[in-house]
FIKE-575287 format. One record per residue (C-alpha): x, y, z. Coordinates in pm, 1 decimal, always signed. Layout:
<pts>
<pt><u>X</u><v>Y</v><w>Z</w></pt>
...
</pts>
This chain:
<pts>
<pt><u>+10374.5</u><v>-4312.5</v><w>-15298.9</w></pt>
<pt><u>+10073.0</u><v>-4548.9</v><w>-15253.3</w></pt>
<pt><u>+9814.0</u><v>-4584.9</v><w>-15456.4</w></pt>
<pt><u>+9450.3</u><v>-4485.5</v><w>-15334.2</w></pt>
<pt><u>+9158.2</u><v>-4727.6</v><w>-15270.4</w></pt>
<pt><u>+8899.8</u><v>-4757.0</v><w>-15529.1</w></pt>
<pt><u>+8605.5</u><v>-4545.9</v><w>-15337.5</w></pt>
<pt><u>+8408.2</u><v>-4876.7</v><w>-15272.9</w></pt>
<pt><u>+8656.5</u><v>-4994.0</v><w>-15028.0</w></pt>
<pt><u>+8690.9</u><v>-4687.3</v><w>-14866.9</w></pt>
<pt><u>+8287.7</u><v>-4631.5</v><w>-14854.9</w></pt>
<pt><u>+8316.2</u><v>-5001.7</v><w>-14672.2</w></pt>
<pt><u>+8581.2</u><v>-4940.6</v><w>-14453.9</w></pt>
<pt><u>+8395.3</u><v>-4598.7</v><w>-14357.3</w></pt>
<pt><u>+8149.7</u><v>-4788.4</v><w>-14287.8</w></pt>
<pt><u>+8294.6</u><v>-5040.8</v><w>-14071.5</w></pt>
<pt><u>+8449.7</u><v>-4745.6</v><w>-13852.1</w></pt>
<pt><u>+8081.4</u><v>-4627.1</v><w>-13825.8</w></pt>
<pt><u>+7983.6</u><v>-4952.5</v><w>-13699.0</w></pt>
<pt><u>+8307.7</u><v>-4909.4</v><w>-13453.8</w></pt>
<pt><u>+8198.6</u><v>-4608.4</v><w>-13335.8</w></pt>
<pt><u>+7810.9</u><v>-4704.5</v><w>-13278.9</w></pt>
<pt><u>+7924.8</u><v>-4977.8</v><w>-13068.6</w></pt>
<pt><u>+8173.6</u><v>-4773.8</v><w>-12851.8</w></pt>
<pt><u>+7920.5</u><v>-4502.3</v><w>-12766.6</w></pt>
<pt><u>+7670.6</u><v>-4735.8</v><w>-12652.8</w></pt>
<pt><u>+7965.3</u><v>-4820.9</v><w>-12369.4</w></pt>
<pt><u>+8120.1</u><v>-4519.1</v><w>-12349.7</w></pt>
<pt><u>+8049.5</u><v>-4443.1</v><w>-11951.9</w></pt>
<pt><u>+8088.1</u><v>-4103.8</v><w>-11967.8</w></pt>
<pt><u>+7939.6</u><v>-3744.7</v><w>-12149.7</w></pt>
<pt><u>+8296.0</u><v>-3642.8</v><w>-12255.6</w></pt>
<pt><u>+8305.9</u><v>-4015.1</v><w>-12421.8</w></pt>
<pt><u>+7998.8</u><v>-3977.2</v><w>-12567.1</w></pt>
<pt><u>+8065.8</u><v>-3623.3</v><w>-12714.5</w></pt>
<pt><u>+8430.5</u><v>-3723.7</v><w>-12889.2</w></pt>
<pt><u>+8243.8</u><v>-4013.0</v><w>-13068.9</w></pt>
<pt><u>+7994.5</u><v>-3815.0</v><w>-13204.7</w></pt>
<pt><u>+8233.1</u><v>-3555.2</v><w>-13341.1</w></pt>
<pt><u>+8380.0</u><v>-3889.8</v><w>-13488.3</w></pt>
<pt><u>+8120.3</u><v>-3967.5</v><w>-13610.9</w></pt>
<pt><u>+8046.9</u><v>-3677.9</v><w>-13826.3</w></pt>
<pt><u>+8371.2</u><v>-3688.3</v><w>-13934.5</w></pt>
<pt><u>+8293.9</u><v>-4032.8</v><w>-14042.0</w></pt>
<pt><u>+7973.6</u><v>-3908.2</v><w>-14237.7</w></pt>
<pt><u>+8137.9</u><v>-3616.8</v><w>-14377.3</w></pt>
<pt><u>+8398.4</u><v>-3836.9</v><w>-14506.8</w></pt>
<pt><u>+8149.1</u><v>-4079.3</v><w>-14691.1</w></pt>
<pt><u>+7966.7</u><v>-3774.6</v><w>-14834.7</w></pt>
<pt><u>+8267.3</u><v>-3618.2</v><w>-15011.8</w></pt>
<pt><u>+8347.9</u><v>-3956.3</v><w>-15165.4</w></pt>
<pt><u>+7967.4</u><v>-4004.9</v><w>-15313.5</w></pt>
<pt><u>+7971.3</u><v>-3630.7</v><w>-15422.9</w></pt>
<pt><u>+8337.9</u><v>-3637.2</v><w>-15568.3</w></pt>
<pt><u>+8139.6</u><v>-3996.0</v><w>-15782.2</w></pt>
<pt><u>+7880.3</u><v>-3766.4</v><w>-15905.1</w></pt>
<pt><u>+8114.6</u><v>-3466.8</v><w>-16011.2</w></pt>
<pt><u>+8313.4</u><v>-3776.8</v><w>-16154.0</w></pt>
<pt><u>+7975.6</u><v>-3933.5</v><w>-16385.1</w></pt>
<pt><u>+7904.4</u><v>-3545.8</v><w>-16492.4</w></pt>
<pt><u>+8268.6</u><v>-3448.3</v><w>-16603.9</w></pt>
<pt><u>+8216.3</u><v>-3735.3</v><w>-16880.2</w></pt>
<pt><u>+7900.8</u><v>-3661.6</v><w>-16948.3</w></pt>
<pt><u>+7984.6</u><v>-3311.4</v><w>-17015.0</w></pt>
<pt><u>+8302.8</u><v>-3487.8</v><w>-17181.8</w></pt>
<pt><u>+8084.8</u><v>-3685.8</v><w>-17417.1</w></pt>
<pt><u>+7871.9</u><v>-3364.9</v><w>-17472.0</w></pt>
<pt><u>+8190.6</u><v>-3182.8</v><w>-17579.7</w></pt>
<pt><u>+8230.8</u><v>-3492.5</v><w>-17851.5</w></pt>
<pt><u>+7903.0</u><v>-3478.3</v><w>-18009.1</w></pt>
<pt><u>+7905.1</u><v>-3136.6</v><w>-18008.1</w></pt>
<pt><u>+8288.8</u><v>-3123.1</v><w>-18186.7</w></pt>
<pt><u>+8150.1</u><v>-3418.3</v><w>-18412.9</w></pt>
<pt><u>+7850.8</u><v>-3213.4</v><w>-18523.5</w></pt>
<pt><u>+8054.6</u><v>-2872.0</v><w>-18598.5</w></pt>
<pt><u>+8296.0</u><v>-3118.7</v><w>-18851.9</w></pt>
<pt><u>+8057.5</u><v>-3216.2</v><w>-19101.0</w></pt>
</pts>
């Protein structure tokens, strides 16, 4: 099973596809066009908003972590 990408390189290549899509709605030629890129779009977003969130429930898990330590630390002596 492959590994996953470190969420920088998925943030950039999320970002890349946004820059995909931003290009092709400005020539899509039709309203049906138009509509499927935005609903790629948000996809898109959504996608690069659960990576940053799952980073921040990632930094407070070890802060609680270290928390946990001092708190352990402190009870011992």
């Amino acid at each position: 099973m492959d590994k996953h990408k470190p969420s920088d390189e998925m943030l950039k290549d999320l970002d890349n596809l946004l820059s995909k899509l931003n290009a092709m709605e400005i020539v899509a030629t039709d309203e049906q066009q138009k509509n499927l890129i935005k609903i790629q779009r948000a996809l898109v977003e959504g996608q690069m908003h659960s990576i940053n969130e799952f980073q921040h429930l990632k930094k407070a898990i070890d802060l609680l972590t270290l928390q946990l330590f001092d708190v352990q630390n402190k009870v011992k002596s």
